[in-house]
DOZA-339129 format. One record per atom (N, C-alpha, C): residue number from 1; x, y, z. Coordinates in steps of 0.02 Angstrom, whole numbers, plus 32768, in hexadecimal, padded with zeros to 4 digits. Example, Ala and Ser with C-alpha at 12.3 -4.5 7.8 and 13.67 -1.06 7.14 Angstrom:
<recs>
{n: 1&east: 8294&north: 7EE4&up: 8186}
{n: 1&east: 8267&north: 7F1F&up: 8186}
{n: 1&east: 8294&north: 7F5B&up: 8186}
{n: 2&east: 8282&north: 7F90&up: 8162}
{n: 2&east: 82AC&north: 7FCB&up: 8165}
{n: 2&east: 8285&north: 8002&up: 818A}
</recs>
This chain:
<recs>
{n: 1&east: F9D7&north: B50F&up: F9C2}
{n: 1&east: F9E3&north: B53A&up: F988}
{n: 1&east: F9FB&north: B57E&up: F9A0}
{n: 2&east: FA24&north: B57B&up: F976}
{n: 2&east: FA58&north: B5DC&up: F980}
{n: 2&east: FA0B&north: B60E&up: F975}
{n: 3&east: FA16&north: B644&up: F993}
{n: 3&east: F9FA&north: B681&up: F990}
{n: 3&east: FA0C&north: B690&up: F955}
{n: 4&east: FA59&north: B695&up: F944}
{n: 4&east: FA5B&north: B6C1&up: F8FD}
{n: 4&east: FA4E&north: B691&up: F8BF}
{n: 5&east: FA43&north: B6A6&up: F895}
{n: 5&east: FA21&north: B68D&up: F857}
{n: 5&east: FA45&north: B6AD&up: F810}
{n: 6&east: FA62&north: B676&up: F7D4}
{n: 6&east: FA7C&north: B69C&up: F7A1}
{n: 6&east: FA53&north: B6B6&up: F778}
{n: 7&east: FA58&north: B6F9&up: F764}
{n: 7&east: FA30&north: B710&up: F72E}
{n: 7&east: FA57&north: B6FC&up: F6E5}
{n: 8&east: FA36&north: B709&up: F69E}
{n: 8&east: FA47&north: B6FB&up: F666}
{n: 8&east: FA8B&north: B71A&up: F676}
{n: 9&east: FAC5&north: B711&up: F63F}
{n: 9&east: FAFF&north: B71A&up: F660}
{n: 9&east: FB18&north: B76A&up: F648}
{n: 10&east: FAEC&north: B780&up: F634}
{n: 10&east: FAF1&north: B7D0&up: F616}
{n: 10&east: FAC7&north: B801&up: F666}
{n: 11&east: FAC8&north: B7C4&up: F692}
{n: 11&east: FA9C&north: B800&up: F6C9}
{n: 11&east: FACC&north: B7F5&up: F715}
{n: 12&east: FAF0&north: B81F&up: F747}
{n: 12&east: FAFD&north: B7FB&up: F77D}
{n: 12&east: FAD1&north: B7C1&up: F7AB}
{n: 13&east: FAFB&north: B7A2&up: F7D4}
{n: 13&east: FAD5&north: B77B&up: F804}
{n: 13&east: FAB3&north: B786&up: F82E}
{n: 14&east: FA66&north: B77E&up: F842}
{n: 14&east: FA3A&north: B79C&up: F85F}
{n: 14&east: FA42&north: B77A&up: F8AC}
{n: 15&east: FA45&north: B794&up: F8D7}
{n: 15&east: FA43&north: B77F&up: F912}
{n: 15&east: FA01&north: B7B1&up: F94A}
{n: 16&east: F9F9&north: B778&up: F974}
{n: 16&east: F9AC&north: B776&up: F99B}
{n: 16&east: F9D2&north: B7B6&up: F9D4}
{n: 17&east: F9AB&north: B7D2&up: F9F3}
{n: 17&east: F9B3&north: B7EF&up: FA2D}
{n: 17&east: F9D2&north: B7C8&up: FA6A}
{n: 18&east: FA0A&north: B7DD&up: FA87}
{n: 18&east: FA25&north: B7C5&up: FABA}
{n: 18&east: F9F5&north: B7A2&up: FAF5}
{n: 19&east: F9B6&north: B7D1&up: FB06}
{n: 19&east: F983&north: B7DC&up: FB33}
{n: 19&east: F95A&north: B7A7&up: FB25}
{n: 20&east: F95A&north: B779&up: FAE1}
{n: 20&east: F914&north: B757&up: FAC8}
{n: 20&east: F907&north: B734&up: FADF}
{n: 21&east: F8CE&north: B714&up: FB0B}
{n: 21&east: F8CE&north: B6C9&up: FB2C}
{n: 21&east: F888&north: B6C4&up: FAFF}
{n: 22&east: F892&north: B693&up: FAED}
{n: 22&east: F85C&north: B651&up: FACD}
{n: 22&east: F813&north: B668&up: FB0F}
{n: 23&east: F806&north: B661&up: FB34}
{n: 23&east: F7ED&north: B664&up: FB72}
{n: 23&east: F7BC&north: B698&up: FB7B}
{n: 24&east: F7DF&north: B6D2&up: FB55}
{n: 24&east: F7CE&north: B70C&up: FB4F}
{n: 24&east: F77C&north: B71D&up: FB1D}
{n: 25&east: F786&north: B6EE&up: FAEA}
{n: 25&east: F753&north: B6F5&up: FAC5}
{n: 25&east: F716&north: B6E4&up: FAE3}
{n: 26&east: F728&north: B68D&up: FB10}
{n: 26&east: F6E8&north: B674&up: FB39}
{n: 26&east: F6D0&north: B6A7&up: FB67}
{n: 27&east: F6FA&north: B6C7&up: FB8C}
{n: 27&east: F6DE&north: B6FE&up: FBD2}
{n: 27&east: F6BC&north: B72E&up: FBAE}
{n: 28&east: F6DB&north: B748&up: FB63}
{n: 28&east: F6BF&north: B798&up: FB42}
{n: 28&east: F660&north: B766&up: FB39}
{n: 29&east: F662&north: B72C&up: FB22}
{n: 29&east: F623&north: B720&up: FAFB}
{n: 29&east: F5E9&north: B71C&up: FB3E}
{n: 30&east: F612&north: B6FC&up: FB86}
{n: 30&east: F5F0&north: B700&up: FBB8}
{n: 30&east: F5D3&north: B73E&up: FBD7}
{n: 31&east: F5D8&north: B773&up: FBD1}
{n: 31&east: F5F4&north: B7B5&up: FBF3}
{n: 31&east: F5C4&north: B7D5&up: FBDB}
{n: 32&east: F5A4&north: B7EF&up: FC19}
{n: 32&east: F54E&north: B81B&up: FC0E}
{n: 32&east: F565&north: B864&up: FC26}
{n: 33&east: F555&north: B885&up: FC08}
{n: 33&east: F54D&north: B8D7&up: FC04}
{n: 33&east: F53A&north: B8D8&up: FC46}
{n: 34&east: F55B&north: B915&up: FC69}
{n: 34&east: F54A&north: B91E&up: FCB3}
{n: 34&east: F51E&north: B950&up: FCC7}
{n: 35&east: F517&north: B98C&up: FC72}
{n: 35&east: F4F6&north: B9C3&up: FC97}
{n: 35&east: F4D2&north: B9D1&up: FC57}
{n: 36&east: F4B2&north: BA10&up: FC50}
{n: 36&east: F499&north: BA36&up: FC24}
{n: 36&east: F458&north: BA17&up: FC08}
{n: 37&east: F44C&north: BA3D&up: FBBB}
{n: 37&east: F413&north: BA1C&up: FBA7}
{n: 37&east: F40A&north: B9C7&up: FB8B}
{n: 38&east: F43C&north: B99B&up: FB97}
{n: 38&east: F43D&north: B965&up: FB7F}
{n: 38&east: F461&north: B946&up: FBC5}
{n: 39&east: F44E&north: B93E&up: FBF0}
{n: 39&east: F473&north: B931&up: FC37}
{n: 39&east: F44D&north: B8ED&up: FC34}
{n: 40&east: F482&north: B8C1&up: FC43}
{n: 40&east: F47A&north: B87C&up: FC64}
{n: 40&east: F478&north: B84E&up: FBFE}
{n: 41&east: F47C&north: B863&up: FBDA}
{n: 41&east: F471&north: B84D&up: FB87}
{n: 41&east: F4D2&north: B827&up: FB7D}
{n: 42&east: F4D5&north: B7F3&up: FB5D}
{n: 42&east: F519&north: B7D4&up: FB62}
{n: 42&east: F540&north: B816&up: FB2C}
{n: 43&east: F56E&north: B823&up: FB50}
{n: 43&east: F5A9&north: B850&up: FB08}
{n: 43&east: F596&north: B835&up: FACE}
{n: 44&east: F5B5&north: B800&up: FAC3}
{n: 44&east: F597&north: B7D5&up: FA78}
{n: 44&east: F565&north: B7EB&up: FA52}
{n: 45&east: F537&north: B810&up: FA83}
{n: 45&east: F4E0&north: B80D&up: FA4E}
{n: 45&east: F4DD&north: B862&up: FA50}
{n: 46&east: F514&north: B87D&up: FA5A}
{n: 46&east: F501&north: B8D3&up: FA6C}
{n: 46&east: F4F0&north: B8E2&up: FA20}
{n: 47&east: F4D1&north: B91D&up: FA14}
{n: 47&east: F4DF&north: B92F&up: F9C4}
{n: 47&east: F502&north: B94A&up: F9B1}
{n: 48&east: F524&north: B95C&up: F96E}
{n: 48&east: F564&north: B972&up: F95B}
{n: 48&east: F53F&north: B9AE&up: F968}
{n: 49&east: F503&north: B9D6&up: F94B}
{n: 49&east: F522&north: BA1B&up: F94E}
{n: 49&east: F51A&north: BA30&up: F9B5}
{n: 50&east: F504&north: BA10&up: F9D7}
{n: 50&east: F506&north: BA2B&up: FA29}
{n: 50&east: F55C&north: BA1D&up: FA22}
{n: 51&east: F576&north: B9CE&up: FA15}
{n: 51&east: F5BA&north: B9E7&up: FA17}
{n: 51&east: F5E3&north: BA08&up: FA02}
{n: 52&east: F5D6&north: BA1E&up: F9BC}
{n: 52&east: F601&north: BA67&up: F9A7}
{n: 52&east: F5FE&north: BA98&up: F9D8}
{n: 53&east: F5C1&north: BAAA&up: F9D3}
{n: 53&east: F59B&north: BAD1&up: FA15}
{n: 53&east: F5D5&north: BAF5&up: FA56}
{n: 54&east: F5E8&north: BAA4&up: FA68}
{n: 54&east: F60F&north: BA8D&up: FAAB}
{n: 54&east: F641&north: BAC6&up: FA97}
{n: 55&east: F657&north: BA9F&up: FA52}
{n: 55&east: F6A7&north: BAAC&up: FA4A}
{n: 55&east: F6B2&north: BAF1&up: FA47}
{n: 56&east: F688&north: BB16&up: FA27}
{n: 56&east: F680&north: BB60&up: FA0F}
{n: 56&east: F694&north: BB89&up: FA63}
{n: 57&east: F666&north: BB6C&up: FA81}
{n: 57&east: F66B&north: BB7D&up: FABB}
{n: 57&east: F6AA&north: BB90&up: FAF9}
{n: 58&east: F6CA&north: BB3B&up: FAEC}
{n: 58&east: F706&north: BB16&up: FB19}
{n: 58&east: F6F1&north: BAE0&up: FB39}
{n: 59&east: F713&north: BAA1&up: FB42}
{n: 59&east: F6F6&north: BA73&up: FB66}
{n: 59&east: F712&north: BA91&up: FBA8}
{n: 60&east: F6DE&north: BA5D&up: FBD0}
{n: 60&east: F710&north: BA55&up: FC28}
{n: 60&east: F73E&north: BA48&up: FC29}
{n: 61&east: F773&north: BA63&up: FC4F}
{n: 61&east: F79D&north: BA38&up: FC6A}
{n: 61&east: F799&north: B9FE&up: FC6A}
{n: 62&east: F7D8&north: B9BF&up: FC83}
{n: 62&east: F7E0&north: B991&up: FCA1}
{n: 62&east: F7C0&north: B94A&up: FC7A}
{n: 63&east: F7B3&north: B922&up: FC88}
{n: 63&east: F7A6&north: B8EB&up: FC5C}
{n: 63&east: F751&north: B8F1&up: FC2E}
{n: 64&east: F71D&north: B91A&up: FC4D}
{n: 64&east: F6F1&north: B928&up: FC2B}
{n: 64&east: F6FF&north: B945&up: FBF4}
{n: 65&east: F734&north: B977&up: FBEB}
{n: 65&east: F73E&north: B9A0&up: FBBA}
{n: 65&east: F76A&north: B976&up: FB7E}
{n: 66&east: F799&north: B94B&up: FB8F}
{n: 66&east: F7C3&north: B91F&up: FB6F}
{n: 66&east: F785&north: B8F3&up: FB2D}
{n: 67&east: F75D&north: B8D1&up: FB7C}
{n: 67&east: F71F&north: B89E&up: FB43}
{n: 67&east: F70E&north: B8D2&up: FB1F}
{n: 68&east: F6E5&north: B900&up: FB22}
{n: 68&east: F6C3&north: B93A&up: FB12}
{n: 68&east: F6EF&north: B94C&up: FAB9}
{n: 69&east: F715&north: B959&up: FAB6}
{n: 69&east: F75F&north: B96B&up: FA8E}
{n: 69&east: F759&north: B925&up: FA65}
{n: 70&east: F756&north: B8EF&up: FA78}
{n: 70&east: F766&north: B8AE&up: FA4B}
{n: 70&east: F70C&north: B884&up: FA2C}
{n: 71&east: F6FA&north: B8AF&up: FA4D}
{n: 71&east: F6A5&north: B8A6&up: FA4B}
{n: 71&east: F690&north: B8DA&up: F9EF}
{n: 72&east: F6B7&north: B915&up: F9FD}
{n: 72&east: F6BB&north: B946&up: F9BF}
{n: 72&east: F6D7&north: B93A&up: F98A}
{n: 73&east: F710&north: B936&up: F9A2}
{n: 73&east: F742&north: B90F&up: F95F}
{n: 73&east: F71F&north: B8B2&up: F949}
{n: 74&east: F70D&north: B8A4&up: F969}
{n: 74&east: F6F0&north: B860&up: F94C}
{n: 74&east: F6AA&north: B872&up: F912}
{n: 75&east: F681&north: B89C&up: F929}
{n: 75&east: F646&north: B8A7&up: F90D}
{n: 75&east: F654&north: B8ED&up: F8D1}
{n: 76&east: F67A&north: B90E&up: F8D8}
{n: 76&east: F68A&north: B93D&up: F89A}
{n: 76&east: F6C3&north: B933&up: F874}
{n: 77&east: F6DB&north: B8EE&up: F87B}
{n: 77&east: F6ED&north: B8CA&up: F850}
{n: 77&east: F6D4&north: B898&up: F837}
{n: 78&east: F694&north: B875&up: F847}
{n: 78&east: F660&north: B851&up: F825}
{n: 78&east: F67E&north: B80E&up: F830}
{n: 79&east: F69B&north: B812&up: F871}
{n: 79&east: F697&north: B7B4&up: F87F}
{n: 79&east: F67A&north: B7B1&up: F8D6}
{n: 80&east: F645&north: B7BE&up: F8CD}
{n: 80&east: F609&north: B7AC&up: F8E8}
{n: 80&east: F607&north: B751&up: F8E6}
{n: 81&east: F5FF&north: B746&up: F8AD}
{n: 81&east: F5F7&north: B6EF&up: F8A0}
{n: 81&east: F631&north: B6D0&up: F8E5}
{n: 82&east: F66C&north: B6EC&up: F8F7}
{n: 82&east: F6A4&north: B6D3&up: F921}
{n: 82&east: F66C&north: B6B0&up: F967}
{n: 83&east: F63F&north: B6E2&up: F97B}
{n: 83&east: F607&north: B6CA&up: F9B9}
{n: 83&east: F5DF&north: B672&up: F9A0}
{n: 84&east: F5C0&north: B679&up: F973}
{n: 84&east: F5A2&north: B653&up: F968}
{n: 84&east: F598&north: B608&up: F986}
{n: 85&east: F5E0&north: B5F0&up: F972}
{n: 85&east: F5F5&north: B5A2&up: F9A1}
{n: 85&east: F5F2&north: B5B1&up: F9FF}
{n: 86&east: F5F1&north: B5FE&up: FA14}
{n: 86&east: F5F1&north: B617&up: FA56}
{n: 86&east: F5A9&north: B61E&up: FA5F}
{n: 87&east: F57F&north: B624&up: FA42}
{n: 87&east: F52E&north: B637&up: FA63}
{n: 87&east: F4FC&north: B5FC&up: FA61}
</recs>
């Protein structure tokens, strides 16, 4: 299946991020916090407001900061449920 997807025909065509691998979701759900007050806890189970928290802040650099970033936008947009079939 194509990345891009038609919307109703009053909206353009939505297309996925160049970057997206399918793959990505399994590693984010695997992927334990390395430091701070929730160190060694899977990304998946952080709480939204420590991750606002994050964001307010800045994530890390480099691929922590990436999950970190898709960890936020998943949960303050309220699809949380996306983990579920992952835990």
């Amino acid at each position: 299946m194509s990345c891009e997807t038609m919307s109703p025909e009053h909206y353009e065509p939505i297309a996925c991020p160049e970057s997206f691998d399918p793959n990505d979701l399994l590693e984010l759900a695997r992927m334990r916090m390395p430091f701070g007050k929730y160190a060694g806890r899977l990304l998946i189970d952080l709480p939204e407001p420590y991750v606002v928290w994050l964001a307010g802040k800045g994530f890390p650099a480099g691929k922590l900061g990436r999950m970190l970033s898709t960890i936020h936008e998943i949960k303050v947009n309220g699809l949380e449920f996306l983990f579920d079939p992952l835990r």
